[in-house]
GUTORPA-509111 format. One record per atom (N, C-alpha, C, O): x, y negated, z negated. Coordinates in steps of 0.2 Angstrom, whole numbers, padded with zeros to 4 digits, always signed. Example, Ala and Ser with C-alpha at 12.3 -4.5 7.8 and 13.67 -1.06 7.14 Angstrom:
// residues 2
+0066+0028-0039 +0062+0022-0039 +0066+0016-0039 +0071+0017-0042 +0064+0011-0035 +0068+0005-0036 +0064+0000-0039 +0067-0006-0040 
//
This chain:
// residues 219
+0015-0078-0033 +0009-0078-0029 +0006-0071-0029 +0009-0066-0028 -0002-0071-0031 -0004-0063-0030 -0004-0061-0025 -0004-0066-0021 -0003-0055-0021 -0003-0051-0015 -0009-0046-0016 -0011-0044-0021 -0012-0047-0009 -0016-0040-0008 -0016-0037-0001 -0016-0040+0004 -0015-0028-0004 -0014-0024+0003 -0019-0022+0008 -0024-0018+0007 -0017-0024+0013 -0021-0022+0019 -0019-0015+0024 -0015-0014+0028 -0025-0010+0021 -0021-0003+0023 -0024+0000+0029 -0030-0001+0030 -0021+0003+0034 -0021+0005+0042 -0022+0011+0042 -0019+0015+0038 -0026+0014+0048 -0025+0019+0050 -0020+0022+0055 -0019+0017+0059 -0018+0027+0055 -0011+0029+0060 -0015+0034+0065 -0012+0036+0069 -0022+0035+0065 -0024+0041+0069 -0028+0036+0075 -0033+0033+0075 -0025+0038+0081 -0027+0037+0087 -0030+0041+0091 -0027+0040+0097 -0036+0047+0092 -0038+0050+0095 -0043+0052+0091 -0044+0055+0086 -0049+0049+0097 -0056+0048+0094 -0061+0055+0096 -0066+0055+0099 -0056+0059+0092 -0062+0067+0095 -0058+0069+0104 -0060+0074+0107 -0055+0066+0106 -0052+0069+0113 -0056+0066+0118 -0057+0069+0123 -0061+0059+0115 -0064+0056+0123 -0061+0052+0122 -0059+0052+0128 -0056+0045+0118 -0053+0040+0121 -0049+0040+0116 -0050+0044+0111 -0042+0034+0115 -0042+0031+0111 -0043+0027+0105 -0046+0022+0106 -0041+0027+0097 -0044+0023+0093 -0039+0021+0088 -0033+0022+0089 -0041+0019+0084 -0037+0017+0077 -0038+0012+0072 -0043+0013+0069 -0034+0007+0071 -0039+0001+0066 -0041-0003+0069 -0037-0005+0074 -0049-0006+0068 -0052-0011+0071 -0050-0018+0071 -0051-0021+0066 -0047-0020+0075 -0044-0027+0075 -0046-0033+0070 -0043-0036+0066 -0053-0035+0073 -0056-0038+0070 -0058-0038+0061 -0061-0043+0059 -0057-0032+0058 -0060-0033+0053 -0052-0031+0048 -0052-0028+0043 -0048-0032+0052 -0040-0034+0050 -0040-0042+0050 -0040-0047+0046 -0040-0042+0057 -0037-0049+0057 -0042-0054+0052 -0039-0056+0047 -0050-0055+0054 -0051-0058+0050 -0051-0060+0042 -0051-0066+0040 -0052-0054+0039 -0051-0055+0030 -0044-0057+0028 -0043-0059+0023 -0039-0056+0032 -0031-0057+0033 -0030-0065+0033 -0026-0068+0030 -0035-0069+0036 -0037-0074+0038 -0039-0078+0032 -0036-0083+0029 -0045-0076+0030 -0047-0078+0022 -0042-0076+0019 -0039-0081+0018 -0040-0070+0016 -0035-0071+0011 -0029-0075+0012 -0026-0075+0007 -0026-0078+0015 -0021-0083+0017 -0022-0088+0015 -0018-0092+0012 -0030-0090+0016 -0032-0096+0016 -0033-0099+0009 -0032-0105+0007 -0035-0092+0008 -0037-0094-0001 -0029-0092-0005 -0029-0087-0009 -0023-0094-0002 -0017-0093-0003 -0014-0087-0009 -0011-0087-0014 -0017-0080-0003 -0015-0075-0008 -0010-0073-0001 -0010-0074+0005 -0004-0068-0006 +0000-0066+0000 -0003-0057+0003 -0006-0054-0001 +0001-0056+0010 -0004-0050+0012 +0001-0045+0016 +0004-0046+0022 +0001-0041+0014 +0004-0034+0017 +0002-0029+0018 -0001-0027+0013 +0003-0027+0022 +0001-0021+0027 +0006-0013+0025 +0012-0013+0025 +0000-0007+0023 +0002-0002+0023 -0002+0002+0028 -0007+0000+0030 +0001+0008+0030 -0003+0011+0035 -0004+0018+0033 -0001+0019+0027 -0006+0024+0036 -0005+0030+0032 +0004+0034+0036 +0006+0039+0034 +0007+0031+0042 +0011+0036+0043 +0017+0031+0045 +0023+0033+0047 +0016+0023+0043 +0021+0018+0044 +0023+0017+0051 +0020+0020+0055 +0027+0013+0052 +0028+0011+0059 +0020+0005+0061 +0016+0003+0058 +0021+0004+0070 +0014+0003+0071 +0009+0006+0071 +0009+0009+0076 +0003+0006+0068 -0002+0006+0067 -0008+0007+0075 -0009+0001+0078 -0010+0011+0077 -0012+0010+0084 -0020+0006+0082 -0024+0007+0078 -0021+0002+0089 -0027-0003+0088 -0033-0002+0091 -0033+0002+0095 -0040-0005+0089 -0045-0003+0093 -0048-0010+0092 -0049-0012+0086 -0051-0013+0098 -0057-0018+0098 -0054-0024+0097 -0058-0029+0095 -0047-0025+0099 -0043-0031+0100 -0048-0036+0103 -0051-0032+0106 -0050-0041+0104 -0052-0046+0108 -0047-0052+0109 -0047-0056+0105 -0044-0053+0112 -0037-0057+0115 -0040-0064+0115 -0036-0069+0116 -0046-0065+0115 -0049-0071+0116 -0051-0076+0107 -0051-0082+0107 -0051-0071+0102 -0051-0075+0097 -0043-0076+0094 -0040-0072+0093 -0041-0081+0093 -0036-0084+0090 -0033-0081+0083 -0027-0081+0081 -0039-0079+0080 -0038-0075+0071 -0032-0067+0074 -0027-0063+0072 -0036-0067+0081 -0034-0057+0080 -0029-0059+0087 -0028-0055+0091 -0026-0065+0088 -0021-0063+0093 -0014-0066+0086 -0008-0063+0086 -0018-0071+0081 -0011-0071+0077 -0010-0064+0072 -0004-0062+0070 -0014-0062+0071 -0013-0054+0067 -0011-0051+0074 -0005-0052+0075 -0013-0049+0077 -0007-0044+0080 +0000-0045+0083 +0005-0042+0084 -0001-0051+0083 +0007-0054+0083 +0012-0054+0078 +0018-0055+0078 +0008-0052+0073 +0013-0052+0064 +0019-0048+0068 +0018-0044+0072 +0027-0051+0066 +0031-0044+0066 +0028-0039+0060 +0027-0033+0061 +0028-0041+0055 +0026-0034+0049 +0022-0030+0053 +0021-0024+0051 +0019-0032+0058 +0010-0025+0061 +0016-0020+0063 +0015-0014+0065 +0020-0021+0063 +0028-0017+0066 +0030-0012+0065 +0031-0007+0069 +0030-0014+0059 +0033-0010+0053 +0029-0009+0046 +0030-0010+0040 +0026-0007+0048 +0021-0008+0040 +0025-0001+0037 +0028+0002+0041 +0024-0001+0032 +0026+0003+0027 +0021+0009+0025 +0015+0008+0025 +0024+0017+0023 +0020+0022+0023 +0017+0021+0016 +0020+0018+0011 +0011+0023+0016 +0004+0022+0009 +0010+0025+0003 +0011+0022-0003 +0012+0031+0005 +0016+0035+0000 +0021+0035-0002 +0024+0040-0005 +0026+0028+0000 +0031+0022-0002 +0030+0018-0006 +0034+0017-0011 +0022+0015-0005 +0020+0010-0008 +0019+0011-0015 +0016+0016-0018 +0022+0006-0018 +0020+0006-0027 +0014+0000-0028 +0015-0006-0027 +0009+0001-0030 +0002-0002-0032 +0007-0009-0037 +0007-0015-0035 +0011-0008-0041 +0012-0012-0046 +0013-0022-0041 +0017-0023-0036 +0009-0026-0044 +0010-0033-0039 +0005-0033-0036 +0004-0039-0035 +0001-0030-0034 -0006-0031-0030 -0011-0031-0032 -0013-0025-0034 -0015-0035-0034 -0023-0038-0035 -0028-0034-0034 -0032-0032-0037 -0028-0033-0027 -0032-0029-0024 -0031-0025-0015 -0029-0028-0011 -0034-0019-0015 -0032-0016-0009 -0040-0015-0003 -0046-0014-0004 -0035-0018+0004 -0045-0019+0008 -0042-0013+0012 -0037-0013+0016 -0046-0007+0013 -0045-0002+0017 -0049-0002+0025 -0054+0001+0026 -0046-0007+0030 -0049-0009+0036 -0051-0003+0039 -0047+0001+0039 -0056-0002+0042 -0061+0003+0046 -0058+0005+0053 -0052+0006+0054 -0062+0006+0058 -0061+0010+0067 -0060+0015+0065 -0059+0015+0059 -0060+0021+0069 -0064+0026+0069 -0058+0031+0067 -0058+0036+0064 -0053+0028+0069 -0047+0033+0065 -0045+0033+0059 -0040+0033+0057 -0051+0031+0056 -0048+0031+0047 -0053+0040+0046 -0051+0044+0043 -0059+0040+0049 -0060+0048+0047 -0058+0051+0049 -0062+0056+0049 -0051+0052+0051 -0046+0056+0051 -0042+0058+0046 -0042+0063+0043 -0039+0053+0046 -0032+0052+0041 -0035+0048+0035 -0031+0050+0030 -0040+0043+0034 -0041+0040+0027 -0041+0045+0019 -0038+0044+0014 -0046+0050+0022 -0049+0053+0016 -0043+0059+0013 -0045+0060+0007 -0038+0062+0015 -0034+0065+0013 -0026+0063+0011 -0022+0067+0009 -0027+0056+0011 -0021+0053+0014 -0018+0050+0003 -0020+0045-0001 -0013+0056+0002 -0013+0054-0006 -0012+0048-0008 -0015+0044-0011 -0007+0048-0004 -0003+0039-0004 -0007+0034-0003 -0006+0029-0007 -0014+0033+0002 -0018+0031+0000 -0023+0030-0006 -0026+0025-0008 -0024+0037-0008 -0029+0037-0016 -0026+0033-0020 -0029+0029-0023 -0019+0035-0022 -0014+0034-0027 -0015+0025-0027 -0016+0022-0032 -0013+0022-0021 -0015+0014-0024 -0021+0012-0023 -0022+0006-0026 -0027+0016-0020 -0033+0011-0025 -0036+0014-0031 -0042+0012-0033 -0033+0020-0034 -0033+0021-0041 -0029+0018-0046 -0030+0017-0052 -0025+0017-0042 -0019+0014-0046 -0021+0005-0048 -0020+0002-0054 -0024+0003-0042 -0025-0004-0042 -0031-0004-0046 -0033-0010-0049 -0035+0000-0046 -0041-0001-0051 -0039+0001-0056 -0040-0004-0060 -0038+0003-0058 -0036+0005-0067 -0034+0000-0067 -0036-0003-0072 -0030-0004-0064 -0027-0009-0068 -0029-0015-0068 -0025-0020-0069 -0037-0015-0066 -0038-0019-0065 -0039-0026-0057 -0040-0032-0056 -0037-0022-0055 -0038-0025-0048 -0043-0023-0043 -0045-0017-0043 -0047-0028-0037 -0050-0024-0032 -0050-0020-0026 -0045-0019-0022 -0054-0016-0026 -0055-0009-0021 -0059-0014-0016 -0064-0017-0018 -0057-0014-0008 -0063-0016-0006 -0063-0012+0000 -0057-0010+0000 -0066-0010+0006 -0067-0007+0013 -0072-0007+0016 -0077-0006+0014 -0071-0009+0022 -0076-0011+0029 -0077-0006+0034 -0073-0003+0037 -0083-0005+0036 -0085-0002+0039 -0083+0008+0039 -0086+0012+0035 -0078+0009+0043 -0075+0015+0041 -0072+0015+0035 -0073+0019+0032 -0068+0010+0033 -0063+0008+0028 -0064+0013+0022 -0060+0017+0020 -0073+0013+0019 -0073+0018+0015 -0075+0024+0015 -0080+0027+0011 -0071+0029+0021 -0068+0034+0021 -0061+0035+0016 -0059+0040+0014 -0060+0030+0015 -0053+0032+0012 -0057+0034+0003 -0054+0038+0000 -0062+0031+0001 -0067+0033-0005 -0069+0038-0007 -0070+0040-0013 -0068+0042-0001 -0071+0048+0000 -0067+0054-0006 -0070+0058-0009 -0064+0052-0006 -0062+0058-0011 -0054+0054-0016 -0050+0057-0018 -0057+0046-0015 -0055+0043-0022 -0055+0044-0030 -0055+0039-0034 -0055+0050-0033 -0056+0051-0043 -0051+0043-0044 -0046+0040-0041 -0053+0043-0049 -0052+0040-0057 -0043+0045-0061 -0040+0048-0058 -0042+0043-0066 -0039+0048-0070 -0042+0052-0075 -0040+0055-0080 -0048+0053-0073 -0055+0056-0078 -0058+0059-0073 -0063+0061-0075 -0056+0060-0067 -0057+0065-0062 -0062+0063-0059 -0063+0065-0053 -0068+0057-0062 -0075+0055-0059 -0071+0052-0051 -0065+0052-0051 -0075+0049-0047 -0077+0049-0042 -0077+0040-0042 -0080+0038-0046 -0073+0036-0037 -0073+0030-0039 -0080+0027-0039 -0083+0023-0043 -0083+0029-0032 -0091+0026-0028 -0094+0030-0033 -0100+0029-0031 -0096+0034-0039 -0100+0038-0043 -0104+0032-0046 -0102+0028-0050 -0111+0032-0045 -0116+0029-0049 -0113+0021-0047 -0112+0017-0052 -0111+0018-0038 -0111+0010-0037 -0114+0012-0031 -0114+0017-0028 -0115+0005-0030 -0118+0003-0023 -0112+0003-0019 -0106+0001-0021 -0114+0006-0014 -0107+0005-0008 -0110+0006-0001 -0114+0011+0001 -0108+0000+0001 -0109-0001+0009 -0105+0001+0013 -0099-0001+0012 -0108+0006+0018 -0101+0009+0023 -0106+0011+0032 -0112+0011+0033 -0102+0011+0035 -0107+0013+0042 -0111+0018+0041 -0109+0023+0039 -0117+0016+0044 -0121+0022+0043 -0123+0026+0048 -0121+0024+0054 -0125+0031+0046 -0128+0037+0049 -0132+0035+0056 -0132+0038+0062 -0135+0030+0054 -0139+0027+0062 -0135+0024+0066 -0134+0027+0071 -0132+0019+0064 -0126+0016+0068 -0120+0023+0070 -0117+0023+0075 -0120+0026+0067 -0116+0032+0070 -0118+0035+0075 -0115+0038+0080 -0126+0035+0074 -0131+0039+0082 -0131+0033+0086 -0133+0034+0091 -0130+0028+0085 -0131+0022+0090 -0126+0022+0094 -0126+0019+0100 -0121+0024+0092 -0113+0021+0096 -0113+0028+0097 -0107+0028+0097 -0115+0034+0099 -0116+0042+0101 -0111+0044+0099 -0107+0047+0102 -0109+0043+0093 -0102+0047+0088 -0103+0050+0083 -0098+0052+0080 -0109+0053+0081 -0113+0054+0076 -0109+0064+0075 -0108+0067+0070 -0108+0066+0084 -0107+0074+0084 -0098+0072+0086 -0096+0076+0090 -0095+0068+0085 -0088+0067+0087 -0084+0067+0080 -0080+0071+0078 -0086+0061+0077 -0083+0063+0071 -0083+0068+0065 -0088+0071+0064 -0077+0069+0062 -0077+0074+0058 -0081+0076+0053 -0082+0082+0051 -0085+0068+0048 -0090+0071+0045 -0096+0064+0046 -0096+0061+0052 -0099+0063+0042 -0103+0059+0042 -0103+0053+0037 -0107+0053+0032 -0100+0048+0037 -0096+0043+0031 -0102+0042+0025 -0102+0045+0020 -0108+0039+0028 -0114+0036+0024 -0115+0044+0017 -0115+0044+0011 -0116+0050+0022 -0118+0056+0017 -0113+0058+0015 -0114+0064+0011 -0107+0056+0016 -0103+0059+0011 -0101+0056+0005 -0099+0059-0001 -0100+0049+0006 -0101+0045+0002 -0107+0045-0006 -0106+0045-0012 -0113+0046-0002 -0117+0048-0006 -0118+0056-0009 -0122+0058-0013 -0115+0059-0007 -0114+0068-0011 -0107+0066-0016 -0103+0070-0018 -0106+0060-0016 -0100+0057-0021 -0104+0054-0029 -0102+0054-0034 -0109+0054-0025 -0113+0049-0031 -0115+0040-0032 -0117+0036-0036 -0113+0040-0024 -0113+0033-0022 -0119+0032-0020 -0122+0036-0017 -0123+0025-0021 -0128+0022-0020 -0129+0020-0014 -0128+0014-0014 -0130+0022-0008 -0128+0018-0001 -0132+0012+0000 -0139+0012-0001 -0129+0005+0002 -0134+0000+0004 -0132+0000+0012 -0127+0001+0015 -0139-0002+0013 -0138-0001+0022 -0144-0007+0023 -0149-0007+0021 -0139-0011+0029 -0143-0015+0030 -0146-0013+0040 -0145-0007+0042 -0148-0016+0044 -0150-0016+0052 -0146-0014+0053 -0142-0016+0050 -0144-0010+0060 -0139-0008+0062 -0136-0013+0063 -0139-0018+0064 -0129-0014+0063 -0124-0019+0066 -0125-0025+0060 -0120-0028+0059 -0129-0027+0057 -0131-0032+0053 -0127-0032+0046 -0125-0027+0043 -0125-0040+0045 -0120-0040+0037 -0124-0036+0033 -0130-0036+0034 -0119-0032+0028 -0121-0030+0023 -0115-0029+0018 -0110-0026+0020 -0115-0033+0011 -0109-0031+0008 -0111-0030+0001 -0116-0033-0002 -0108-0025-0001 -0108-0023-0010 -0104-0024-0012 -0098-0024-0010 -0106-0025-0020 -0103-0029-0025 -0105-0023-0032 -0111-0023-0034 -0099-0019-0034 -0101-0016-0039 -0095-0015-0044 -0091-0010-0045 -0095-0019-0046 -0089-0021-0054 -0086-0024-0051 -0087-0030-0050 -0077-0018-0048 -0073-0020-0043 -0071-0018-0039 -0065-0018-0036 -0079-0017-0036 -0079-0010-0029 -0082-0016-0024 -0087-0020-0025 -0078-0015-0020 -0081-0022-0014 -0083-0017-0008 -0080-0012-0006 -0089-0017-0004 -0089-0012+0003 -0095-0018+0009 -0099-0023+0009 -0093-0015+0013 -0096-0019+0018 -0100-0013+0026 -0096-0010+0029 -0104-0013+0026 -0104-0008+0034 -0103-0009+0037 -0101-0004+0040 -0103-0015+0041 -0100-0012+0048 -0094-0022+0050 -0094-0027+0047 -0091-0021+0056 -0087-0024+0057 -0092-0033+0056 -0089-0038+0055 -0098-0033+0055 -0101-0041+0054 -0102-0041+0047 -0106-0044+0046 -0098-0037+0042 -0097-0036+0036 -0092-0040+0032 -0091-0044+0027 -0087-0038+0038 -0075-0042+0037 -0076-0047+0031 -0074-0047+0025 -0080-0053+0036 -0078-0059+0030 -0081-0060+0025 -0079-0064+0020 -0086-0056+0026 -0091-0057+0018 -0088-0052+0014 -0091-0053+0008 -0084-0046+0014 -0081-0043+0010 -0073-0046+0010 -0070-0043+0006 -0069-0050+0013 -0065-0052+0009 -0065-0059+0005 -0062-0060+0000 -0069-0063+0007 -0073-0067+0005 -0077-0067-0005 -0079-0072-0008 -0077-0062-0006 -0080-0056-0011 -0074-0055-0014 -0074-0057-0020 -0070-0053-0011 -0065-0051-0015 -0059-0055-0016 -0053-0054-0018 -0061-0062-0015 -0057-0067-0016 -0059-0069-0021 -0055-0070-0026 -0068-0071-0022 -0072-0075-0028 -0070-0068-0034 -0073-0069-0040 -0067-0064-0034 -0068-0059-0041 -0062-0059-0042 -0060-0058-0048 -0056-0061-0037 -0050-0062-0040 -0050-0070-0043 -0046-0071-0048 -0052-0073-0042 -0054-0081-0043 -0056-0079-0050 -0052-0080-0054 -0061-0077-0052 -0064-0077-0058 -0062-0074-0062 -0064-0075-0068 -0058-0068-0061 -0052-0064-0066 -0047-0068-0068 -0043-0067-0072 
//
């Protein structure tokens, strides 16, 4: 069976006004499609153990059986994990990935690893924070000269987080060489560039795993 990795954020403190961590929903969801379309799915995080949560909704069914996983338990550290076996990696979003995504090697190492080899990069909302200082083994820039969809700089001033977070995902993304597509604030938007999958914001989830289902279907 193909496998694809679903990676967590381990940072729970959102600038010192509340708690955060990975958005529930744009986990549970695409976890959801990928099962469906019978791929297998495992969870890496950047610091291993549980994973802390943000934007749980108890009333959807999808995100009360993802957090019920025993594996949400126990995920495993990024810097453990061996790329070889996975198809493709979705880097779920909430506000603690610009913490810990962009620095996190263990992180880079599997979705450079998993691209060279031919498999899909994809990330939702914050998720591509983790992009952020993705190279190649030629040192270029994964998002260098593709379109990539990521939260943007408005939706950032929308949600008054624009001076809490540590950088600005949308520009920094683009001082990479990424093309940003951006659709209304809050509104799907998902990019499609080789086998870079990206989505802005959490009404992105299933149209970027969705996406990253039809390009493993077609490889």
């Amino acid at each position: 069976m193909n496998a694809i990795l679903l990676a967590l954020t381990s940072h729970d403190d959102l600038g010192g006004l509340r708690k955060t961590g990975f958005y529930v929903p744009e986990a549970a969801h695409p976890w959801r499609v990928f099962r469906d379309a019978g791929f297998a799915v495992d969870l890496v995080s950047v610091d291993g153990g549980r994973p802390p949560m943000d934007g749980f909704d108890a009333d959807d069914a999808t995100q009360r059986d993802f957090v019920n996983l025993p594996e949400l338990g126990t995920t495993r550290r990024a810097a453990e994990v061996d790329a070889v076996g996975y198809d493709a990696i979705l880097y779920v979003g909430g506000h603690g990935t610009m913490w810990d995504f962009p620095d996190d090697e263990g992180l880079t190492r599997l979705g450079r690893d998993i691209y060279e080899g031919g498999g899909v990069v994809a990330a939702v909302c914050h998720g591509p924070a983790a992009l952020v200082n993705l190279t190649l083994s030629n040192g270029k820039y994964l998002v260098d000269g593709k379109e990539v969809s990521a939260f943007t700089n408005l939706e950032e001033e929308a949600v008054g987080l624009a001076a809490v977070v540590p950088f600005l995902l949308q520009s920094s993304l683009e001082e990479r060489g990424a093309k940003h597509v951006a659709a209304a604030n809050f509104e799907s938007q998902v990019s499609v560039s080789e086998r870079l999958v990206t989505g802005q914001n959490p009404a992105s989830a299933v149209g970027v795993a969705e996406e990253v289902v039809r390009l493993l279907n077609a490889h």
